[in-house]
FIMIDO-969724 format. One record per residue: residue number from 1; residue in one letter; x, y, z of N, C-alpha, C in turn. Coordinates in steps of 0.001 Angstrom, whole numbers, plus 524288, in hexadecimal, padded with zeros to 5 digits. Last residue first. Example, Ala and Ser with C-alpha at 12.3 -4.5 7.8 and 13.67 -1.06 7.14 Angstrom:
2
+-----+---------+-------+-------+-------+-------+-------+-------+-------+-------+-------+
| num | residuo |  n.px |  n.py |  n.pz | ca.px | ca.py | ca.pz |  c.px |  c.py |  c.pz |
+-----+---------+-------+-------+-------+-------+-------+-------+-------+-------+-------+
|   2 |       s | 83232 | 7F736 | 81BA8 | 83566 | 7FBDC | 81BE4 | 83264 | 8001E | 81EBE |
|   1 |       a | 83386 | 7E9C6 | 81E78 | 8300C | 7EE6C | 81E78 | 83390 | 7F31C | 81E78 |
+-----+---------+-------+-------+-------+-------+-------+-------+-------+-------+-------+
END
This chain:
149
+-----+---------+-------+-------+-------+-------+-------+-------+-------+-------+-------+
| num | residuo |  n.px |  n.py |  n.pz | ca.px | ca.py | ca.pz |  c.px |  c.py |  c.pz |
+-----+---------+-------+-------+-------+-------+-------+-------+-------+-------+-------+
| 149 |       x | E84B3 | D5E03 | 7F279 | E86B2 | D57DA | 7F1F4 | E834F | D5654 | 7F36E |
| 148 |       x | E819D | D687C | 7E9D2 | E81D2 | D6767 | 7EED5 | E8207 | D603C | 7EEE7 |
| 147 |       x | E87B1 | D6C30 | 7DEA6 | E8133 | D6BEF | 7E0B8 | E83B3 | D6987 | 7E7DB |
| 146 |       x | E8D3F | D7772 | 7DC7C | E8CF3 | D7228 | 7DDDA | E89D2 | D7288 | 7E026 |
| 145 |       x | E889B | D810F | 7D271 | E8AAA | D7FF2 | 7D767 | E8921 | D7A5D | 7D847 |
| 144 |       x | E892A | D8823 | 7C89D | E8D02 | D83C0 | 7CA40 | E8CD5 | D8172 | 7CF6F |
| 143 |       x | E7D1C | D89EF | 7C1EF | E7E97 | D8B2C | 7C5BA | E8332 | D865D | 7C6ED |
| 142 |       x | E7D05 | D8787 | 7B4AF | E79EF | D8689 | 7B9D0 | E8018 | D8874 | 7BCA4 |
| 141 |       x | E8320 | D884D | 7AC27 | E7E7D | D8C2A | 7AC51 | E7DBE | D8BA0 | 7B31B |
| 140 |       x | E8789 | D7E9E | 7A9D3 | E8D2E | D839B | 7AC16 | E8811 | D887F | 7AD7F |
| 139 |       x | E7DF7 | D79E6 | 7A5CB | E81B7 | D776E | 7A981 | E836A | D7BCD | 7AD13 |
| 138 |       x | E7D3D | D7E04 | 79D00 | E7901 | D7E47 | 7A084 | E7C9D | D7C4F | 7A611 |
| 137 |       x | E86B8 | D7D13 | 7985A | E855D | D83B3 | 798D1 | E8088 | D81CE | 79D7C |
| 136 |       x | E84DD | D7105 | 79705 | E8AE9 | D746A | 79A97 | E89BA | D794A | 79B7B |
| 135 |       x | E7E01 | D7193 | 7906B | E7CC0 | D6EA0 | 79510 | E82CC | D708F | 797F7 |
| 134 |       x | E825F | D7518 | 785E7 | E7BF3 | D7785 | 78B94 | E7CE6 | D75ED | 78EEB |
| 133 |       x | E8A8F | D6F51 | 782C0 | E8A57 | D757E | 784FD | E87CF | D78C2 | 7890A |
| 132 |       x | E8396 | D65C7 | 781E4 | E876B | D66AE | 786D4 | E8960 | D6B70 | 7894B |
| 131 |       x | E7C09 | D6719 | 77AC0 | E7B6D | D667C | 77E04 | E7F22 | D65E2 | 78378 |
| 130 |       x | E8532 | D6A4F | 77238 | E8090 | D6EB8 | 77578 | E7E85 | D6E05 | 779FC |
| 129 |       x | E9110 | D66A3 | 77615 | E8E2E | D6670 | 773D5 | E8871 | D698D | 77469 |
| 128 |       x | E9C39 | D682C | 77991 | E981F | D6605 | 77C45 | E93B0 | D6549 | 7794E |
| 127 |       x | EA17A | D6A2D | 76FF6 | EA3BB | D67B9 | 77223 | E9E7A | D6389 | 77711 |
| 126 |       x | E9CC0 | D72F9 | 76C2C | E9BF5 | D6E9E | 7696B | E9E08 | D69B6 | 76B53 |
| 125 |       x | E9D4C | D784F | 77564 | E9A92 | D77F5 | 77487 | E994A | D7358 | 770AE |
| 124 |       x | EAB59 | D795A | 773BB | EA66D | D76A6 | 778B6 | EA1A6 | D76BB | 77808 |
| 123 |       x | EAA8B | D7FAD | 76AC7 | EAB0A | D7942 | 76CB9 | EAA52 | D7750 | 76E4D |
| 122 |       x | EA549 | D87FB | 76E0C | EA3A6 | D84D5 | 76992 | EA5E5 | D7FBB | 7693D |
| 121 |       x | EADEE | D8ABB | 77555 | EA7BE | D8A66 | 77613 | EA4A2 | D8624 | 7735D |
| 120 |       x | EB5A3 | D8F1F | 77029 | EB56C | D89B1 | 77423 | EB044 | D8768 | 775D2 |
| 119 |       x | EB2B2 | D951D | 76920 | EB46E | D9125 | 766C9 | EB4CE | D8C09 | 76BD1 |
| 118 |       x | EB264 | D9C80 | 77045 | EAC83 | D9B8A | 76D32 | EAE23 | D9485 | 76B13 |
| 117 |       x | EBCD2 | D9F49 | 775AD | EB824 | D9AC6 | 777D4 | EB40B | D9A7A | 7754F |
| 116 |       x | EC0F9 | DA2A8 | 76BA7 | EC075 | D9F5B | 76BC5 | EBF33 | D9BC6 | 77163 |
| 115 |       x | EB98F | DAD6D | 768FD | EBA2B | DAA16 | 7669F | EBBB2 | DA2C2 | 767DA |
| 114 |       x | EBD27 | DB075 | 77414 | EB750 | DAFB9 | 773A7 | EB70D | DAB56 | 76F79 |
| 113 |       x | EC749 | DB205 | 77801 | EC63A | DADE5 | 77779 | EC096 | DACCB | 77592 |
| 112 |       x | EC364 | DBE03 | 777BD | EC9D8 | DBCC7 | 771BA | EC818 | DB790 | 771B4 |
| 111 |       x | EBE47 | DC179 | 77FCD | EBCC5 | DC246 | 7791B | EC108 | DBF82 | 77651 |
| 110 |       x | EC663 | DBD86 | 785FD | EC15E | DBB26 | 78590 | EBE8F | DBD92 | 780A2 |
| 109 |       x | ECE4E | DC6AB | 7856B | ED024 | DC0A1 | 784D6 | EC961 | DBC2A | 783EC |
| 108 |       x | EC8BF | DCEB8 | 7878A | EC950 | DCC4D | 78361 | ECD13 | DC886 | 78213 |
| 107 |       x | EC7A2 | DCD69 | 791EC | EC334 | DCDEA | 78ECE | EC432 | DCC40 | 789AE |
| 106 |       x | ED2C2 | DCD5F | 795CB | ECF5A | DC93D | 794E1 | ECB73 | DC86B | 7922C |
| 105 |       x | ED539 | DD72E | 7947D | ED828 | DD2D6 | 7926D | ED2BB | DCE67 | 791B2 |
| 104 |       x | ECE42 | DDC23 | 799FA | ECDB3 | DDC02 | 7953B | ED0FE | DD82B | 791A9 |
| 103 |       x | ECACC | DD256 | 7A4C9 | ECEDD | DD8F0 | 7A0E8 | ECB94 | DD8ED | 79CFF |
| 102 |       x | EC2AB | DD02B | 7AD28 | EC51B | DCE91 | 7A898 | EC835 | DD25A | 7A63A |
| 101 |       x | EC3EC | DD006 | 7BBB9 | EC37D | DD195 | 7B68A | EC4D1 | DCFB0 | 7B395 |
| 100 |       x | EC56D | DCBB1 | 7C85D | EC705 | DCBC6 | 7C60B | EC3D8 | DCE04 | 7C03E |
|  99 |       x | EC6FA | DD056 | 7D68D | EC36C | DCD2A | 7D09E | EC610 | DCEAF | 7CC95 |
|  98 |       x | ED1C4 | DCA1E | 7E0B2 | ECF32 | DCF09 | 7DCC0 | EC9F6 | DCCB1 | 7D75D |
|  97 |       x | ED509 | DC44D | 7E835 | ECE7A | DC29C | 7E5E1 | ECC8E | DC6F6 | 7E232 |
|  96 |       x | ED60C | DCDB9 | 7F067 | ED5D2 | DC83B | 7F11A | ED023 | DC68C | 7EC36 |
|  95 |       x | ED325 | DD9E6 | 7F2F3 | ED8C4 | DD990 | 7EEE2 | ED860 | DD223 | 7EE62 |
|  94 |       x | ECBCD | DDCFB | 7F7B8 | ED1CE | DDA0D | 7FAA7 | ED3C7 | DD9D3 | 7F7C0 |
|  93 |       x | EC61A | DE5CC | 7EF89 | EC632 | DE207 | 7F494 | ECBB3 | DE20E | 7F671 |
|  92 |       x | EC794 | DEB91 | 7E7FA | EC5F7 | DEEED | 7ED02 | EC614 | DE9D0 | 7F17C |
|  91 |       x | EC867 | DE5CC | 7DDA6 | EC327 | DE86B | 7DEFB | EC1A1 | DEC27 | 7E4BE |
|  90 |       x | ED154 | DE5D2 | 7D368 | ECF3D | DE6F1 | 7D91F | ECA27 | DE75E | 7D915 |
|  89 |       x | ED2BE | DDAF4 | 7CAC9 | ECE6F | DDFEB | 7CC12 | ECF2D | DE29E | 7D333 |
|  88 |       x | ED8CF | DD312 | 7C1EA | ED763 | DD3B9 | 7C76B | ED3D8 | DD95E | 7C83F |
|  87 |       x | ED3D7 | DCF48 | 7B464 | ED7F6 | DD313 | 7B8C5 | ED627 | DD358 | 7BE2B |
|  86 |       x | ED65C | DC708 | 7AAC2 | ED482 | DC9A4 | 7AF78 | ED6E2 | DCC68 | 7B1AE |
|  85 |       x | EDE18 | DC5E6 | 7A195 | ED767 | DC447 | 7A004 | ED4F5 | DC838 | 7A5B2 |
|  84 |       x | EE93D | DC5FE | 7A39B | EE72A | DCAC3 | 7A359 | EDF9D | DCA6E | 7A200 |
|  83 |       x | EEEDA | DBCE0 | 7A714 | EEE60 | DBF7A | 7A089 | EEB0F | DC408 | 7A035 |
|  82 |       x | EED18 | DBD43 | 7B0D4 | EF265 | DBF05 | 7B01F | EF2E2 | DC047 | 7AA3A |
|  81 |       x | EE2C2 | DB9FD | 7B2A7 | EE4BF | DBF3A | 7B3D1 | EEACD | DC18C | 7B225 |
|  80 |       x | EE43A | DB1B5 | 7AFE0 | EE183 | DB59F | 7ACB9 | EE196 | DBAC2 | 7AE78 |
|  79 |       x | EE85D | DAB9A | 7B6CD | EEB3F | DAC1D | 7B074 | EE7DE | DB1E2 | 7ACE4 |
|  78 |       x | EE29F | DAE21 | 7C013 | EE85A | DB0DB | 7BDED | EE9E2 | DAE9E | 7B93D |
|  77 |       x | EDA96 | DA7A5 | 7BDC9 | EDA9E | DAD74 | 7BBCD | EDFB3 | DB210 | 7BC88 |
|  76 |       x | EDF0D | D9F84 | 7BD4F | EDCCD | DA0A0 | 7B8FB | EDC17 | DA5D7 | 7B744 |
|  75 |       x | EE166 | D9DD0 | 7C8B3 | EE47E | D9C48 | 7C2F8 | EE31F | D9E86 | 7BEF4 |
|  74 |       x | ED78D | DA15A | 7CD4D | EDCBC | DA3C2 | 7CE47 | EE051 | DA230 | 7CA9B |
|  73 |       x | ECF8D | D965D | 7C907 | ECF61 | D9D35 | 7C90C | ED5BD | DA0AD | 7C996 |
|  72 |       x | ED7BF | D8ED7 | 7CFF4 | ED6C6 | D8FC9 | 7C86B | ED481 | D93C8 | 7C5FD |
|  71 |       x | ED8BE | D90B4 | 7D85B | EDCD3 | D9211 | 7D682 | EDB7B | D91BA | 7D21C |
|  70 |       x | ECBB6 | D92B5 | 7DC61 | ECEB1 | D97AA | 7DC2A | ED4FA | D95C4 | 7D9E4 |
|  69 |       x | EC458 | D8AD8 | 7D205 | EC6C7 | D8B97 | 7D702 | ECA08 | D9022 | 7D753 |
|  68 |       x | EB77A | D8E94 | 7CDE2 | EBD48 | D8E1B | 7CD10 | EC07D | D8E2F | 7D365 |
|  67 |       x | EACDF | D903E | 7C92D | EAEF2 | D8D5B | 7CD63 | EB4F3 | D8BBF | 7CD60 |
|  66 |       x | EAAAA | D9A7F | 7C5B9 | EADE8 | D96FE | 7C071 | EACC5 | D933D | 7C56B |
|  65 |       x | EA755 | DA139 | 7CE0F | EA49A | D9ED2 | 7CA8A | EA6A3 | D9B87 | 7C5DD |
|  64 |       x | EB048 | D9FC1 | 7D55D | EAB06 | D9DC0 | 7D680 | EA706 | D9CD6 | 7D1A8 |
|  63 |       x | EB55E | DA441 | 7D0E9 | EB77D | D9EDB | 7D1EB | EB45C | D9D92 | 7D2E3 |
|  62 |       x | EB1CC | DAF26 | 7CEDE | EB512 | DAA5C | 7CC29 | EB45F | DA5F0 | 7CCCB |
|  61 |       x | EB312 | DB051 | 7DA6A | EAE2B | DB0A0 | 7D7D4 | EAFC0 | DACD4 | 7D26F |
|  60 |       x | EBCDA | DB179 | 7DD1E | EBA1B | DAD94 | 7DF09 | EB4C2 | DAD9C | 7DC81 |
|  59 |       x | EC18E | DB91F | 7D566 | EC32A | DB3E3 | 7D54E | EBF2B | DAFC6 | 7D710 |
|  58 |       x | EB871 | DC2D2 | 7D409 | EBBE3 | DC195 | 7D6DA | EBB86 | DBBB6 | 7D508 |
|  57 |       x | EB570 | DCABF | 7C712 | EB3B4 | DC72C | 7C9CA | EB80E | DC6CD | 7CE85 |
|  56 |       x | EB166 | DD5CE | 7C05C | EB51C | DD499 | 7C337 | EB32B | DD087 | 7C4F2 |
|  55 |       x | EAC9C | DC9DD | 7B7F2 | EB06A | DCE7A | 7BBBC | EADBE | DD4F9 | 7BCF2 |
|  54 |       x | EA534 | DC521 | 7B32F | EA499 | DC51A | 7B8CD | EA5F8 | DC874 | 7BA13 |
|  53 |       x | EA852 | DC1F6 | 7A8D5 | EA2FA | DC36E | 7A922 | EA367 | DC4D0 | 7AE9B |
|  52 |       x | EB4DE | DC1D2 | 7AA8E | EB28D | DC6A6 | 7A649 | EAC30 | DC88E | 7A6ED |
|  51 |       x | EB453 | DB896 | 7AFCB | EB637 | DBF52 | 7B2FC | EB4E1 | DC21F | 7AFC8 |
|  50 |       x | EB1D0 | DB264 | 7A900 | EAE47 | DB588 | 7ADC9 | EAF55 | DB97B | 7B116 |
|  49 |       x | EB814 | DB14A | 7A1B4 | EB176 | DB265 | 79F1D | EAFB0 | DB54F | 7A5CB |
|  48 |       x | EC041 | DAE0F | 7A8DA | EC134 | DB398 | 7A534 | EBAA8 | DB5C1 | 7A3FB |
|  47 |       x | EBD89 | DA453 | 7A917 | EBF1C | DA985 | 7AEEB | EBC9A | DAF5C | 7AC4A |
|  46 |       x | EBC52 | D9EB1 | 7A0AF | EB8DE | DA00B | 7A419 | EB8B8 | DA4B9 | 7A78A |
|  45 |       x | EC6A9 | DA16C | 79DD6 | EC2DD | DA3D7 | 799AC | EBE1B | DA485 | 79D49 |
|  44 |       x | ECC65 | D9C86 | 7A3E4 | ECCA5 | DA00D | 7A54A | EC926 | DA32A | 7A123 |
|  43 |       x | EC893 | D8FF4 | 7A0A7 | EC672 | D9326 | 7A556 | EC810 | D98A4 | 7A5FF |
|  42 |       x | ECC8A | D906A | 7967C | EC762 | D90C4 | 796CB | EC549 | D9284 | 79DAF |
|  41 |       x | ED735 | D994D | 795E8 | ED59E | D93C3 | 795C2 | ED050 | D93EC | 796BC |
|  40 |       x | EE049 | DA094 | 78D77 | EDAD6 | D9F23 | 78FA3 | ED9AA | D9B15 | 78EF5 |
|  39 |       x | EE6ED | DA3A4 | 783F4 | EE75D | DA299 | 788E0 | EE3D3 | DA270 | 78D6A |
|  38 |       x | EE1FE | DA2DE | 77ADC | EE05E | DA88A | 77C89 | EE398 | DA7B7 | 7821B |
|  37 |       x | EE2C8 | D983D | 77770 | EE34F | D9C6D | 7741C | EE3C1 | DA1AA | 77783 |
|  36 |       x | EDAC2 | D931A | 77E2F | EDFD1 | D9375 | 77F7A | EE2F6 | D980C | 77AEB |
|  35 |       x | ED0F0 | D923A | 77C6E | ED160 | D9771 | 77D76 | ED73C | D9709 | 77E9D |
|  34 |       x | ECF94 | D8914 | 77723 | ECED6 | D8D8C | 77620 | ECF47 | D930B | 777B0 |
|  33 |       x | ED127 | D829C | 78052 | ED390 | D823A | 77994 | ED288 | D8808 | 7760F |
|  32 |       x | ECAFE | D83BD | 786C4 | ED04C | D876C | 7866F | ED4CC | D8585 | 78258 |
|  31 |       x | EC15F | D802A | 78398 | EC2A9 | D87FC | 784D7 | EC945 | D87DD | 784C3 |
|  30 |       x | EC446 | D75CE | 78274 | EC321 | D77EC | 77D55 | EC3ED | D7DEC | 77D7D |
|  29 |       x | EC724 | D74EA | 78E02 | ECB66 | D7282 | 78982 | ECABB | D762D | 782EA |
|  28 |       x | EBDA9 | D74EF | 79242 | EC24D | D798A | 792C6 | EC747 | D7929 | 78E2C |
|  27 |       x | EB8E3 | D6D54 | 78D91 | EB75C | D718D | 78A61 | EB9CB | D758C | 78EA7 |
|  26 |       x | EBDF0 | D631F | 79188 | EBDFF | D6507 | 78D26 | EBC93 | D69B5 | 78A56 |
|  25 |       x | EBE3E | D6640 | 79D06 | EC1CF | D6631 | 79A23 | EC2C8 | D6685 | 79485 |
|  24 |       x | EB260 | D6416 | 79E59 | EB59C | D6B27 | 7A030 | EBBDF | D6A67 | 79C8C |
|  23 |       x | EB298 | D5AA7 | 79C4B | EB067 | D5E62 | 79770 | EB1BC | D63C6 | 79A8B |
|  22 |       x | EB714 | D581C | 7A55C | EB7EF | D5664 | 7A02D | EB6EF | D5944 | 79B97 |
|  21 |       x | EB03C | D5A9D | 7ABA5 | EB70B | D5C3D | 7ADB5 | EB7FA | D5B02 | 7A953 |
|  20 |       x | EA745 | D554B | 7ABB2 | EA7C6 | D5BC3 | 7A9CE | EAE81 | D5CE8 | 7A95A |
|  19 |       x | EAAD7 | D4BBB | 7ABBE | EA921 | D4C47 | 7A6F2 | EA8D2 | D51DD | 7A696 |
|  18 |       x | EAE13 | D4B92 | 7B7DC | EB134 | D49AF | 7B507 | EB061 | D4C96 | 7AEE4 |
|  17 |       x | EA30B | D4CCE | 7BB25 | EA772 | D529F | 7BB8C | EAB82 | D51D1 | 7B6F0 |
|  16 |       x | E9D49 | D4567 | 7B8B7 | E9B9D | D4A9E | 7B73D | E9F82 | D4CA2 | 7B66A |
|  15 |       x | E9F4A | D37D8 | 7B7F6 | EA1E6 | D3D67 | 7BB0E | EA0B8 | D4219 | 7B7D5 |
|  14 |       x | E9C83 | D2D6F | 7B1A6 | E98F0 | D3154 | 7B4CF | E9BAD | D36B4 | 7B582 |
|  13 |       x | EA7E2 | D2854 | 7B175 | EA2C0 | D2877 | 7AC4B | E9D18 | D2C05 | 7ADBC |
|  12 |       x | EABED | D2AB3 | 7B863 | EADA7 | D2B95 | 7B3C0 | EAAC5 | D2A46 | 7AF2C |
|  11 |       x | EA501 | D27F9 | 7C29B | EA943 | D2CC2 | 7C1E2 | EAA99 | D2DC4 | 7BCBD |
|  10 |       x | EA557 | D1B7C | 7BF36 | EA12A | D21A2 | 7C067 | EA09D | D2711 | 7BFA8 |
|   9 |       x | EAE18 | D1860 | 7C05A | EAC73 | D1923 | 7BC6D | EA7E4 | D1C39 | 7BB98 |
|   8 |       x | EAF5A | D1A78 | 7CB53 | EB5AD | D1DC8 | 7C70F | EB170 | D1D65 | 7C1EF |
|   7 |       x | EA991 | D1476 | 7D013 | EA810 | D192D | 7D051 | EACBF | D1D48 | 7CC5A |
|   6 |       x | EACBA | D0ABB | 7CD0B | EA6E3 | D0BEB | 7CB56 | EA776 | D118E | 7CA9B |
|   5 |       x | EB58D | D08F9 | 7D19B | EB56D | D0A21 | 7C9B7 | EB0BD | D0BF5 | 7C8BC |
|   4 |       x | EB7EA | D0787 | 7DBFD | EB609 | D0CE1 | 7D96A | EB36B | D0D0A | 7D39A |
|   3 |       x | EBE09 | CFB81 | 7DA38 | EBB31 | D0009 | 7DDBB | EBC17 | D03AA | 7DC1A |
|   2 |       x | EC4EC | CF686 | 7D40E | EBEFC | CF8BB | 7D169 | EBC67 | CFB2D | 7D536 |
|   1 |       x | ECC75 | CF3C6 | 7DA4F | ECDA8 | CF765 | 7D629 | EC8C0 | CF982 | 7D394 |
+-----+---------+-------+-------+-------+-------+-------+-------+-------+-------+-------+
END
């Protein structure tokens, strides 16, 4: 029955991922305490911030840079496409994979929440503290790619 305990307890007093998967939970918890008001959750605030700085964009580009899988991209942005934040775009291709835009709906659905992701901010921030704020902006700064095994 004590085979393994070494390595279960390793795992749980050491595990990196475990402790980010943790604090991703708490400070999505604090964005979409706040932005639930507006019907918005903190990842589609993400989508939304980047099809507005990017678009027109295509899905797979998306997904590539949030690193998202294609059914939680495709979930997300048909909710948002169906409240009107984005819109599909011809562009002359196959019609597969149209890019996508922000409306104007949306634009100002993101001026209306400004107020209160400032307010989510400031929590998380007091929440992490200065030195944790930096060290996550320096962090999310560097380049995402897996290092090699």
């Amino acid at each position: 029955m004590n085979q393994g305990n070494e390595i279960i307890d390793q795992i749980a007093q050491e595990c990196l991922l475990m402790r980010v998967r943790k604090l991703d939970r708490v400070l999505t918890g604090i964005y979409d305490a706040e932005l639930r008001p507006f019907g918005l959750k903190a990842s589609q605030t993400n989508l939304l911030v980047l099809v507005a700085k990017a678009g027109p964009i295509r899905r797979i580009e998306i997904g590539k840079r949030l690193r998202l899988d294609p059914s939680t991209l495709t979930r997300n942005l048909k909710i948002m496409l169906t409240n009107g934040w984005i819109q599909e775009i011809a562009d002359g291709e196959d019609g597969r994979g149209l890019p996508v835009q922000i409306t104007v709906q949306g634009r100002a659905l993101l001026k209306q929440i400004g107020p209160s992701w400032r307010k989510a901010q400031t929590r998380t921030e007091k929440f992490l503290g200065d030195d944790g704020a930096t060290l996550l902006r320096r962090l999310a700064a560097n380049r995402m790619e897996v290092p090699s095994g």
